[in-house]
LUMMAR-687226 format. One line per 3 residues: their letters; for each residue x, y, z of C-alpha. Coordinates in Angstrom, 2 decimals. Layout:
a) X:Y:Z ~ ...
This chain:
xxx) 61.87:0.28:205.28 ~ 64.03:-3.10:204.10 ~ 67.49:-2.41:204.83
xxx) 69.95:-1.55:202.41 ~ 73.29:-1.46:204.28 ~ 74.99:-2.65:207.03
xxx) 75.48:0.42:209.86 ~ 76.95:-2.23:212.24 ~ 79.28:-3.15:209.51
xxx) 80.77:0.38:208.66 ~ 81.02:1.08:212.27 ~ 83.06:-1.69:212.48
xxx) 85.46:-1.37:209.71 ~ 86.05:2.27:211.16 ~ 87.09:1.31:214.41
xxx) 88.08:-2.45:214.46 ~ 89.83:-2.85:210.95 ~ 90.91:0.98:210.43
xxx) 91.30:2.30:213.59 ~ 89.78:5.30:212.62 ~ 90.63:7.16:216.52
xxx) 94.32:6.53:215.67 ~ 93.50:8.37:212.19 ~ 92.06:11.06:214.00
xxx) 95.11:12.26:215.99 ~ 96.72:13.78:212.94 ~ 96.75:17.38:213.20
xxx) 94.43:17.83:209.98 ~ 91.59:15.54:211.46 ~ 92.25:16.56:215.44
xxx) 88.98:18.26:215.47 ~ 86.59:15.29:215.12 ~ 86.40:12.23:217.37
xxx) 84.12:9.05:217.66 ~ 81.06:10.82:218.84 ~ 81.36:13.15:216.03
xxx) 82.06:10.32:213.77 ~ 78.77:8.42:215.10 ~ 76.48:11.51:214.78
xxx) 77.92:12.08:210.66 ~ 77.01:8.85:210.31 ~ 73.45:8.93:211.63
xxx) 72.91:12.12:209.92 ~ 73.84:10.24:206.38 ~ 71.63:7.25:207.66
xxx) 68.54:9.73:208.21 ~ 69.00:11.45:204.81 ~ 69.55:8.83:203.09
xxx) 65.61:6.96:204.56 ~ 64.37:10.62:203.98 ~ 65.35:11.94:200.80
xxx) 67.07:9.31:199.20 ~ 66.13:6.16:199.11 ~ 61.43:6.71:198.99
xxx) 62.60:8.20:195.74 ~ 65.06:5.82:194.36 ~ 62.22:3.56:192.14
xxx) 60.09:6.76:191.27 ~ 63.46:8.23:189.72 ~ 64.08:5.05:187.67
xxx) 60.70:5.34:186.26 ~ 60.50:9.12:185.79 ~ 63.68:9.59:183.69
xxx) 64.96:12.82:183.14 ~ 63.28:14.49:179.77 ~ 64.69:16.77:177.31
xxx) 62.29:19.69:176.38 ~ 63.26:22.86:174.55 ~ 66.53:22.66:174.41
xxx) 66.95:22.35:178.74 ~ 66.98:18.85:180.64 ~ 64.45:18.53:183.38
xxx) 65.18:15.85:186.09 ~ 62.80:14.99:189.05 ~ 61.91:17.87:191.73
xxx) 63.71:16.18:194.31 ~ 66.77:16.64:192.53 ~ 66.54:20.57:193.54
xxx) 65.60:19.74:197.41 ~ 68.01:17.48:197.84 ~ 71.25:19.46:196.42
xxx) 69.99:21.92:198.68 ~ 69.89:19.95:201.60 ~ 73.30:18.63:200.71
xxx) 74.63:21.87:200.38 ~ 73.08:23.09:203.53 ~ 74.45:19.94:205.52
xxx) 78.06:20.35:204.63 ~ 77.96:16.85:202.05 ~ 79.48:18.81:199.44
xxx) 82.48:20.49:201.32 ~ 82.94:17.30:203.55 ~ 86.28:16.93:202.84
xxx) 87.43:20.84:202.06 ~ 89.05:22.76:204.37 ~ 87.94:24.78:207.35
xxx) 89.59:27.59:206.23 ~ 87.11:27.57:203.05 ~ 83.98:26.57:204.98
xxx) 84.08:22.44:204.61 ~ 83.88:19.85:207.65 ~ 88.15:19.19:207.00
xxx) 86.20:15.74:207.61 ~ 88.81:12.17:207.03 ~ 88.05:10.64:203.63
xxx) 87.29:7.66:205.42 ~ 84.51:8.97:207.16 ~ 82.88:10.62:204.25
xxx) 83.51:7.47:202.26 ~ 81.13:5.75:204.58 ~ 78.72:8.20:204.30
xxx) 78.65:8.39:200.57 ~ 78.16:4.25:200.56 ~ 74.70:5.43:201.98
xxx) 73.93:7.39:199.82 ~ 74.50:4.99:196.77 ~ 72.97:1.96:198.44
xxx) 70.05:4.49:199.24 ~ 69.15:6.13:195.64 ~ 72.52:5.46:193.52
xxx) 71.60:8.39:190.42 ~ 70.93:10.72:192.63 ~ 73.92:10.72:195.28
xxx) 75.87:11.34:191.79 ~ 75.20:14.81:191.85 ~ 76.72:15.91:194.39
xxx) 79.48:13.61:194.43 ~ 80.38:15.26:191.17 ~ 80.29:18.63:192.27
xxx) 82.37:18.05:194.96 ~ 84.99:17.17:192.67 ~ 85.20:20.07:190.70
xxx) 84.88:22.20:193.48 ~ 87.78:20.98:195.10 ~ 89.76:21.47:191.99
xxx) 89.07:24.97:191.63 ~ 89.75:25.01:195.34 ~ 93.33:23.31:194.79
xxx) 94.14:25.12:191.29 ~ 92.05:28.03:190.36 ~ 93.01:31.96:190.35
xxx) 91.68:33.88:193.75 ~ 88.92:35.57:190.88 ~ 88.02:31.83:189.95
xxx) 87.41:30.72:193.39 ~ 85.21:33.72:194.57 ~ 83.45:33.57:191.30
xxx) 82.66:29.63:191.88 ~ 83.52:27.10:194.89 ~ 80.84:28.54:197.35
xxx) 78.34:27.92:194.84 ~ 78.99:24.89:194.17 ~ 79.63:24.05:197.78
xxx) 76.44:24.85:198.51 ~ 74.58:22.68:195.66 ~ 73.28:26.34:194.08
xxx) 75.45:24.91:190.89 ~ 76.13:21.63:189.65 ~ 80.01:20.45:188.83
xxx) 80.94:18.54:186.22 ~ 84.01:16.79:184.61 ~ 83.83:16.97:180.51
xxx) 86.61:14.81:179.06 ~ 84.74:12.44:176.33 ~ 84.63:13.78:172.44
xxx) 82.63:12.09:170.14 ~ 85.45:10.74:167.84 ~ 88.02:10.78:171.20
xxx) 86.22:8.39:173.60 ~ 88.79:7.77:176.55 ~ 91.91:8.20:173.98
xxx) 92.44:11.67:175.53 ~ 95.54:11.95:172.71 ~ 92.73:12.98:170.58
xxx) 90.85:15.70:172.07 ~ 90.46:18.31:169.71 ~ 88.47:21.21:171.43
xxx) 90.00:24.17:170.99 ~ 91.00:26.89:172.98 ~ 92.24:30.54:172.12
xxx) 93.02:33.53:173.88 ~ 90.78:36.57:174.01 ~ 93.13:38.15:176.62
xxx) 97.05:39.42:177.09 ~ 97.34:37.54:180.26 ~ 95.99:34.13:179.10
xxx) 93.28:33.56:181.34 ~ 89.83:33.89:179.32 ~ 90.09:31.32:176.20
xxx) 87.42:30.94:173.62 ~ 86.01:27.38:173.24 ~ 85.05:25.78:170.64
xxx) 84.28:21.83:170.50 ~ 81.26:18.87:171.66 ~ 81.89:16.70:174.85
xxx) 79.81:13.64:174.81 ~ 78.66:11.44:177.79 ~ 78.92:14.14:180.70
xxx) 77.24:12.96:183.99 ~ 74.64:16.10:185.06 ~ 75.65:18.39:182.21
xxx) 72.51:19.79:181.69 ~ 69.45:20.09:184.36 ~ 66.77:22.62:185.93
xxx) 67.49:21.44:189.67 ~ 70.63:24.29:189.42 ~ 70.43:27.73:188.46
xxx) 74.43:26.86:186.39 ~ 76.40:24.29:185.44 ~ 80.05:24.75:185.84
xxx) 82.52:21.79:183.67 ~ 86.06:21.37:184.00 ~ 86.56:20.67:180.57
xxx) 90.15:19.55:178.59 ~ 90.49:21.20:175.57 ~ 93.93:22.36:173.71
xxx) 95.23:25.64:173.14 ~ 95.95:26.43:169.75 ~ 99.80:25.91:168.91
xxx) 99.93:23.43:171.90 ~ 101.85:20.11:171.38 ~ 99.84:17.21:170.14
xxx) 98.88:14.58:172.38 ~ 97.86:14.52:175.99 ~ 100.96:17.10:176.71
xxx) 98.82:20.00:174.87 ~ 95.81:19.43:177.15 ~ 95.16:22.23:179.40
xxx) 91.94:22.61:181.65 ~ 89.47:24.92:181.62 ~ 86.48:26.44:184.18
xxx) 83.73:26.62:181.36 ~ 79.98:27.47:183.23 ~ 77.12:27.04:180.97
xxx) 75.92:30.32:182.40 ~ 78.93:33.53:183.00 ~ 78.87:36.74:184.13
xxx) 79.25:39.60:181.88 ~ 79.65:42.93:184.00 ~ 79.71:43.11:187.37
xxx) 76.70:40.63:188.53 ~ 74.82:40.31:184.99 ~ 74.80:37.06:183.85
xxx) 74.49:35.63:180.40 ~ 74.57:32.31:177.91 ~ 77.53:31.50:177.85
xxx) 77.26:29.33:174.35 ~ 77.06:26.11:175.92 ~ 74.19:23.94:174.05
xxx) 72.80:20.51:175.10 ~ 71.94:19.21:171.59 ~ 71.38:15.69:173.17
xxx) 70.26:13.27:176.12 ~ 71.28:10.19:175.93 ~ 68.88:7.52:177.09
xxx) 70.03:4.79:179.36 ~ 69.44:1.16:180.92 ~ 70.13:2.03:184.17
xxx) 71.65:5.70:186.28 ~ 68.20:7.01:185.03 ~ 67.91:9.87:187.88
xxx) 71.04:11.40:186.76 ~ 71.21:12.94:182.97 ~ 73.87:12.45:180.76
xxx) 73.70:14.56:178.13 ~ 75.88:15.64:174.59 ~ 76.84:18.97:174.91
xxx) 78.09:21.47:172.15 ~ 80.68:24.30:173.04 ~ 80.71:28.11:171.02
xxx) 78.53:27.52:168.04 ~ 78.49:31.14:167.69 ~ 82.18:31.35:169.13
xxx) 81.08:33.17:172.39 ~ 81.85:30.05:174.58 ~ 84.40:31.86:177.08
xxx) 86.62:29.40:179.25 ~ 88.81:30.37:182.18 ~ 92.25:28.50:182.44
xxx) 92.82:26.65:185.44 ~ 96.32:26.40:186.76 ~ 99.17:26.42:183.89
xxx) 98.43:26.02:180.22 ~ 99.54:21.96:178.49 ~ 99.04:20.77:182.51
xxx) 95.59:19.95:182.48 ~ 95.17:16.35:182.62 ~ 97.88:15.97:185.65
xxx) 95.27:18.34:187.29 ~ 92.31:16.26:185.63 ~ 94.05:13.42:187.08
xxx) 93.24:14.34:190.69 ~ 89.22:14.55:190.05 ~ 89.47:11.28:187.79
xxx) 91.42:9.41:190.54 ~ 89.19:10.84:193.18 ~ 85.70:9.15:190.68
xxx) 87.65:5.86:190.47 ~ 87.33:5.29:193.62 ~ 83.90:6.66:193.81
xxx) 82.84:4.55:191.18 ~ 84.25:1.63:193.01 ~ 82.21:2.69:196.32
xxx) 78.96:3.21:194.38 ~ 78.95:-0.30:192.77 ~ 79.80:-1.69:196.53
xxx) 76.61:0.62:197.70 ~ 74.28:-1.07:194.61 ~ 76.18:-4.45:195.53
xxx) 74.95:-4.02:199.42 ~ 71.15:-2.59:198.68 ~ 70.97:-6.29:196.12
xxx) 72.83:-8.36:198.37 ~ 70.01:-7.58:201.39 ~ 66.56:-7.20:199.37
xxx) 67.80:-11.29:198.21 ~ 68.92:-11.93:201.51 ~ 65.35:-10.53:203.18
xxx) 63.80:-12.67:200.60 ~ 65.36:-15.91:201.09 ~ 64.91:-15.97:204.43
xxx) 60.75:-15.25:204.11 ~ 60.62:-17.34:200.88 ~ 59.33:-21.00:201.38
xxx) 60.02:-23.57:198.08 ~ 61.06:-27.02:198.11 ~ 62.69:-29.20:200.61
xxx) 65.99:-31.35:201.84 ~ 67.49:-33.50:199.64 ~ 66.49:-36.58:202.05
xxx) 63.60:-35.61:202.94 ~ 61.05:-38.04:201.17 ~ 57.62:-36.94:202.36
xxx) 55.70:-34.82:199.63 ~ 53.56:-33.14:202.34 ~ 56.06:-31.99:204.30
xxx) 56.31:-28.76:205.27 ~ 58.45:-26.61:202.96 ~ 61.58:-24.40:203.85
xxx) 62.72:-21.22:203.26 ~ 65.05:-21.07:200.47 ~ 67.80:-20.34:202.72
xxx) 68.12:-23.47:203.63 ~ 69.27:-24.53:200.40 ~ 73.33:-25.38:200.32
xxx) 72.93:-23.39:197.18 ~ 71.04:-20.22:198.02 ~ 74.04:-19.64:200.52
xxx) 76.07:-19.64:198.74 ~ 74.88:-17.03:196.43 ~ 74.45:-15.30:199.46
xxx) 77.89:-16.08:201.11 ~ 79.09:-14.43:197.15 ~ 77.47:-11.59:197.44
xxx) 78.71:-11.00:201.15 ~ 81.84:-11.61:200.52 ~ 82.43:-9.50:197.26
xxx) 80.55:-6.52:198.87 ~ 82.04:-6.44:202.14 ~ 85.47:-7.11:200.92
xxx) 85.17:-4.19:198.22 ~ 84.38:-2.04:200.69 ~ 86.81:-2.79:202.74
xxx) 89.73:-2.08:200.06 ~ 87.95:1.13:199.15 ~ 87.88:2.23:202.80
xxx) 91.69:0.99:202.70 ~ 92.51:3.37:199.87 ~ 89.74:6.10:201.87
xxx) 93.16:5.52:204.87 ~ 95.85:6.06:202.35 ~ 94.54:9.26:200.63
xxx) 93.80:10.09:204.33 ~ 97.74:9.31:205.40 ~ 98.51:10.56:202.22
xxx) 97.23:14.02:203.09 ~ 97.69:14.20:206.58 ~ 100.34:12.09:207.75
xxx) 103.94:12.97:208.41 ~ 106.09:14.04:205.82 ~ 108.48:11.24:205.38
xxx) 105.79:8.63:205.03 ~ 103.29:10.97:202.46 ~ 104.95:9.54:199.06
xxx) 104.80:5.74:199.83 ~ 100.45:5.99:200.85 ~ 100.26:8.36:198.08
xxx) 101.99:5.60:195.65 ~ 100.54:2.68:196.95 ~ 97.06:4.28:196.62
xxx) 98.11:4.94:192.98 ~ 98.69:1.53:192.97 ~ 95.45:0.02:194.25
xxx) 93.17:2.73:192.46 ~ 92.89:1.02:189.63 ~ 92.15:-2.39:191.50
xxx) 89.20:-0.69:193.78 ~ 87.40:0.90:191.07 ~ 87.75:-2.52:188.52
xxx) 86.85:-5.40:191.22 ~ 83.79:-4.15:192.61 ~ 82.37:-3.05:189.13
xxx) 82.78:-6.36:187.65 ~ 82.19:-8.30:189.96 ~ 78.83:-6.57:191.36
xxx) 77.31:-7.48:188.23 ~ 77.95:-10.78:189.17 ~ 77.11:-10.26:192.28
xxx) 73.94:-8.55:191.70 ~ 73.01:-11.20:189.35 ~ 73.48:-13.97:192.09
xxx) 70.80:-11.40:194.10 ~ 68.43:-11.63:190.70 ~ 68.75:-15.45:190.61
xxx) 68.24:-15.72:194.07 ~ 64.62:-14.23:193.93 ~ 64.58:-16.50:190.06
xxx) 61.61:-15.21:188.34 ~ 60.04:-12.36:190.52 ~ 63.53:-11.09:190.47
xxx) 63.46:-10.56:186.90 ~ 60.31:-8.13:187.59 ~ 59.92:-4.47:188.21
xxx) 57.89:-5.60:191.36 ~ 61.11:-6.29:193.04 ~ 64.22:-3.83:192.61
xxx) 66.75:-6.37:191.80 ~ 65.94:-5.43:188.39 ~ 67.00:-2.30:188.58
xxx) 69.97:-2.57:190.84 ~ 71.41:-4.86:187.78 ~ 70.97:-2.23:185.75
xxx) 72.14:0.27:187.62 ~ 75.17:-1.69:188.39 ~ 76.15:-2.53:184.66
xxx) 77.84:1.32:183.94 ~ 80.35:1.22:186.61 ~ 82.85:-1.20:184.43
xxx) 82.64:1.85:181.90 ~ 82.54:5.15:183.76 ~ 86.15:6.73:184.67
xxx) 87.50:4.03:182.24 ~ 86.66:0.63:180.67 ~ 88.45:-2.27:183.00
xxx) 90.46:-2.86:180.31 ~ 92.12:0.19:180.45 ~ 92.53:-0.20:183.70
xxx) 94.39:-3.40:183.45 ~ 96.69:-1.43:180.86 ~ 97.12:1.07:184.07
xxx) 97.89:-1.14:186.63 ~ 100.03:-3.94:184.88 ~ 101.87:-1.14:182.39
xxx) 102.17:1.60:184.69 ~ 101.32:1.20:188.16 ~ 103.42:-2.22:189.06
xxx) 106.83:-0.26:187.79 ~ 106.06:3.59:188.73 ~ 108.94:4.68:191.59
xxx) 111.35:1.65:189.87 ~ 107.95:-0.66:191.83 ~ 107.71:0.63:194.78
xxx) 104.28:0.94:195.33 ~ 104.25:-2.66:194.28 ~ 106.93:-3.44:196.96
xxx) 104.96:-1.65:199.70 ~ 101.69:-3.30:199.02 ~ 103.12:-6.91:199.06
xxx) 105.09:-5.59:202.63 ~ 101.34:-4.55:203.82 ~ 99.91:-7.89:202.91
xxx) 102.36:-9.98:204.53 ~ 102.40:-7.73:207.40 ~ 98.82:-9.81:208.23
xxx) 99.80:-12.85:207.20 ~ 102.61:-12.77:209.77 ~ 100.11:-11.63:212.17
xxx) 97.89:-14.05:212.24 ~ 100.97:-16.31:212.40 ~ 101.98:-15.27:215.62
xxx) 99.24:-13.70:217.08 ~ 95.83:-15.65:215.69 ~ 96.89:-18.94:215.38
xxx) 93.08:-19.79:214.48 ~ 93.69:-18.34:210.98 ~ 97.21:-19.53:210.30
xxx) 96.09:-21.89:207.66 ~ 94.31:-19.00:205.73 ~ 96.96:-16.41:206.19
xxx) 99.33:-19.27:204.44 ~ 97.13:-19.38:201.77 ~ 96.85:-15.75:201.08
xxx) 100.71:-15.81:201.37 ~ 101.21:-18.70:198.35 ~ 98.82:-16.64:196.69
xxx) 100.95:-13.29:196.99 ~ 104.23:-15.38:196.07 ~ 102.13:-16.66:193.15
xxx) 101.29:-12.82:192.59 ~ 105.10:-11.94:192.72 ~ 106.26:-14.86:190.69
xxx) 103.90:-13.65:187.33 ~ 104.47:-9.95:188.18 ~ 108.50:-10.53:187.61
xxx) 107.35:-12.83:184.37 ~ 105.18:-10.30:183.09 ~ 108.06:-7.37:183.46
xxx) 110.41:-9.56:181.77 ~ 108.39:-10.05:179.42 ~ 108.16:-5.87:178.92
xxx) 111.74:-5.86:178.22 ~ 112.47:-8.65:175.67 ~ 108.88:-8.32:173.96
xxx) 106.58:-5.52:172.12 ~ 104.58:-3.88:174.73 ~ 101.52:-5.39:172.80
xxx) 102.72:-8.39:173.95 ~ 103.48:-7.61:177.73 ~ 99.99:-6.12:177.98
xxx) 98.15:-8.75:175.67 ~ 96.39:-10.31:179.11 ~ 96.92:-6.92:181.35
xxx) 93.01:-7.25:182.04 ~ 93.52:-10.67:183.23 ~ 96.25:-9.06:185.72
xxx) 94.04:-6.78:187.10 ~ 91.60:-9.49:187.61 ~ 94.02:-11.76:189.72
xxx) 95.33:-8.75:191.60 ~ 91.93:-8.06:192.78 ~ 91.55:-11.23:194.09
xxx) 94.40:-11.32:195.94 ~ 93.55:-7.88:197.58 ~ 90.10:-8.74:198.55
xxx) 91.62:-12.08:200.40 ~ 93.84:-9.57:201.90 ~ 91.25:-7.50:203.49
xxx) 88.86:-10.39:204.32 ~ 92.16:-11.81:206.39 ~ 91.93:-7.88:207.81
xxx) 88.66:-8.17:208.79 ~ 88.83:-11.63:210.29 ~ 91.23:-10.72:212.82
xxx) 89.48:-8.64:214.89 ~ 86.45:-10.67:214.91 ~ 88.59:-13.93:215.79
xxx) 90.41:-12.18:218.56 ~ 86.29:-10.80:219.84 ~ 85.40:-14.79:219.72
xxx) 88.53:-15.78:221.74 ~ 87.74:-13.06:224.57 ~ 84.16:-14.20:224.70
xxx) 83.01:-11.01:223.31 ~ 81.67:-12.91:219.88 ~ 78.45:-12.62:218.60
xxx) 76.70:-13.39:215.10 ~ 78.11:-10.91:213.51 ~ 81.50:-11.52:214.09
xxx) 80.65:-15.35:213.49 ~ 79.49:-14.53:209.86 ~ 82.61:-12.43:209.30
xxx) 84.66:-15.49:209.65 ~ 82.29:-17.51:207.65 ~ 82.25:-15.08:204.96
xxx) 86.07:-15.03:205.40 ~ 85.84:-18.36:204.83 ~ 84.18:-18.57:201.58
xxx) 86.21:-16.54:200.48 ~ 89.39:-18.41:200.65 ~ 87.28:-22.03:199.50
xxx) 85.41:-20.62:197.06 ~ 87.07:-17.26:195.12 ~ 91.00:-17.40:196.38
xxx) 91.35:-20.72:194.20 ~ 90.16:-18.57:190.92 ~ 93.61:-17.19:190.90
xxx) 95.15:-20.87:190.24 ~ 93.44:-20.40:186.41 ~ 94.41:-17.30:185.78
xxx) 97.98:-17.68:186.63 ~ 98.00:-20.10:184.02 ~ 97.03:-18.51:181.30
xxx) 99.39:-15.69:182.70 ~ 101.98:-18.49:182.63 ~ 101.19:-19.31:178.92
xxx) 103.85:-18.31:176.20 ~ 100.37:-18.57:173.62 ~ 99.74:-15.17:171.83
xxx) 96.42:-15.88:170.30 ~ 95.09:-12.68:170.77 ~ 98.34:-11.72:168.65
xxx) 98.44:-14.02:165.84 ~ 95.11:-14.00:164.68 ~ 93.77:-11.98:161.67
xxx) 90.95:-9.34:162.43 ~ 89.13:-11.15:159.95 ~ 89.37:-14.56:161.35
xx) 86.65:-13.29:164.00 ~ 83.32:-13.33:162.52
């Protein structure tokens, strides 16, 4: 079977970059060590060849089909929730105490990489579940959890997160299902209302679907401060152990370019107003709450478009290096023999691109995998600042690897030129697959809006304070310590002061300006901060493997780790010089135009 990921490379961002054996001497994570670590990771690797990835091109082609009134989705789908279930994927990260592996966030980040880079719509399924699990885990009533998290720890029910109304889209302000009481204590709710675009709504391959749906209780303030959140299963129990509709309809199934394996679906809540919904936590709190699982996706949807980024960035890498077409520049004799296309200045560097954008996203999203890990296990004193500064870069690690694995993936498609424009190869479909990840959990715009309106001033900026400490906490490193990688860790650094320098031009700009001004060019923002974080973490990962080639202990991995680094800072580290510019710019086009002046 080609190969699809790099095992050598996650093992050693675990234990050269992130030092996962450190991590693992918190008291929450005490109970798991390398070889347990290694064996998690083998386990994910064998799944993944098994069950995953033989079915990933049947899936695309046998998309799920919507047949009297029920969604059916490909019979694997049912074996392999139940062997994710039964292997402890979906309570990796729960607690002990409620059955789950209590397993660092890092670790399972790894192993869900495999899974996407194996069969990307189908390791959604799970991944989703987990989520709403561990919400009821967190927030739900002793009833609600007995009634639902082992079930959906086990993959006997599917989880989903049902936000999106048909005339709401992601301005949440606007929801407008409704919720009302049936009971003195406020607990049972009738819904009423459609939810639009929901990931595994609907399918056979679970015998209920549970959503964690927003939807406002009557006489609740307007806005996102009336939201509350709700348990609603498409199936409920009545008395005792009989179970009934529960008034949940699937009226559509919305048919896709890429994601094909997983159904989204258009779903329409108490038609017949016996939709019952079961409050979780406090009433007008529900999107703080909603927050967690949508954070948690962010990031997820970052790691999945690094996981279709690494399966395109090796099929055009296997390719290249089999492929014979053309020759040299100099060389002048016709019947010469031809060379592989990897020899071509220019196929490297679509290759070196692709490297270097996938590697370095996964790096930052195994960098935000430590701070939620910190975050939750760390001491006390030290929680807030990883919990901000993950805040912070959330936005960043689900925006960069989205965009640019398109662009990535499309440097994998031109790579192969016409034959990867065909179904015979599955570049095709990894650019398709790749295209939703800009849109799910948020459009990058509004995740410039986030970051630049938000994030950079939340604690009076110190997330942004602590980030720019981490950064330069390499750069001085390599100063002292690395002396080989001085010149880049200088350029990283004038493009962090750069960083700085617009950042305090930007937030004076917030408090003279409208705010429509101030955020006019947020996604622009978002776009240099991601460059400058992905130099960051390529300066991360070049340290270890410089210090390996000064002890002797270098080999060709490490070698094309400091290439990669490299071509990084030569080729993508300069983009921020344009941006800043524009930044820079006291031009509000975008502002002064007419609506009508664009046709």
């Amino acid at each position: 079977m080609p190969e699809y990921y790099s095992r050598r490379n996650l093992d050693f961002l675990l234990k050269e970059v992130f030092d996962i054996e450190t991590l693992m001497k918190l008291d929450i994570y005490k109970n798991h060590d390398l070889d347990g670590v290694k064996m998690i990771l083998d386990a994910a690797g064998d799944l993944a060849d098994k069950e995953l990835r033989p079915y990933n091109e049947e899936m695309d082609r046998m998309e799920p089909q919507f047949e009297g009134g029920k969604v059916k989705v490909h019979g694997q789908i049912r074996k392999l929730l139940k062997k994710f279930g039964d292997g402890g994927w979906i309570s990796a990260n729960a607690s002990e105490a409620t059955g789950g592996q209590q397993l660092p966030i890092t670790v399972s980040s790894c192993a869900q990489f495999i899974f996407g880079a194996a069969n990307y719509s189908a390791s959604v399924y799970p991944f989703l579940t987990a989520g709403a699990a561990r919400l009821i885990e967190e927030y739900g009533s002793e009833e609600l959890k007995e009634t639902y998290v082992s079930k959906l720890y086990s993959g006997a029910w599917q989880g989903t997160m049902a936000m999106t109304e048909p005339d709401a889209g992601s301005s949440l302000s606007d929801v407008t299902t409704s919720a009302e009481p049936l009971d003195d204590e406020g607990t049972v709710y009738s819904i009423v209302g459609q939810k639009i675009f929901i990931s595994a709504g609907d399918h056979d391959a679970v015998g209920n679907v549970v959503h964690l749906m927003l939807a406002r209780i009557k006489g609740a303030p307007e806005g996102t401060k009336g939201l509350s959140l709700f348990v609603v299963p498409q199936k409920r129990f009545k008395e005792g152990d009989q179970v009934v509709m529960n008034d949940v309809t699937t009226t559509g199934l919305y048919h896709k370019m890429g994601y094909k394996a997983a159904p989204i679906v258009h779903l329409s809540f108490g038609e017949k107003k016996r939709c019952f919904g079961y409050l979780l936590g406090k009433p007008n709190e529900g999107l703080s709450y909603m927050f967690q699982m949508m954070n948690e996706a962010r990031i997820g949807v970052g790691l999945s478009a690094a996981s279709i980024g690494s399966a395109a960035y090796y099929a055009s890498l296997n390719y290249a290096k089999e492929r014979p077409q053309g020759r040299k520049p100099d060389e002048k004799d016709p019947t010469s023999a031809q060379i592989n296309i990897i020899d071509h200045a220019d196929v490297r560097r679509m290759l070196f691109f692709q490297k270097a954008i996938v590697e370095g996203s996964l790096s930052l999203l195994l960098q935000c995998a430590h701070y939620a890990d910190m975050a939750k296990g760390g001491k006390e004193e030290i929680k807030e600042i990883y919990r901000l500064t993950l805040d912070l870069l959330t936005p960043v690690a689900k925006s960069y690897p989205s965009e640019m694995g398109i662009l990535s993936t499309s440097a994998a498609i031109q790579i192969l030129g016409g034959a990867g424009y065909c179904k015979d190869f599955p570049l095709e479909q990894y650019f398709r697959e790749m295209r939703i990840h800009t849109i799910h959990e948020g459009t990058t715009g509004i995740h410039g809006v986030d970051l630049l309106g938000r994030k950079i001033v939340m604690g009076g900026g110190i997330a942004f304070r602590a980030f720019t400490e981490e950064v330069s906490k390499s750069i001085k490193k390599v100063k002292l310590e690395v002396i080989e990688l001085s010149k880049y860790g200088e350029k990283l650094n004038d493009a962090l002061f750069r960083l700085q320098n617009i950042t305090m031009r930007l937030s004076t700009i917030a408090m003279k300006e409208k705010k429509e001004v101030f955020l006019m060019d947020a996604t622009l923002y978002l776009e240099l901060f991601g460059i400058v974080a992905i130099g960051w973490q390529w300066l991360l990962q070049a340290i270890p493997c410089q210090i390996a080639i000064n002890e002797n202990r270098g080999d060709e991995f490490y070698n094309s780790k400091i290439h990669t680094m490299r071509y990084y800072y030569e080729y993508e580290l300069p983009k921020t010089e344009g941006i800043i510019a524009r930044l820079n710019s006291s031009d509000k086009l975008l502002l002064e135009i007419d609506s009508k002046d664009i046709i």
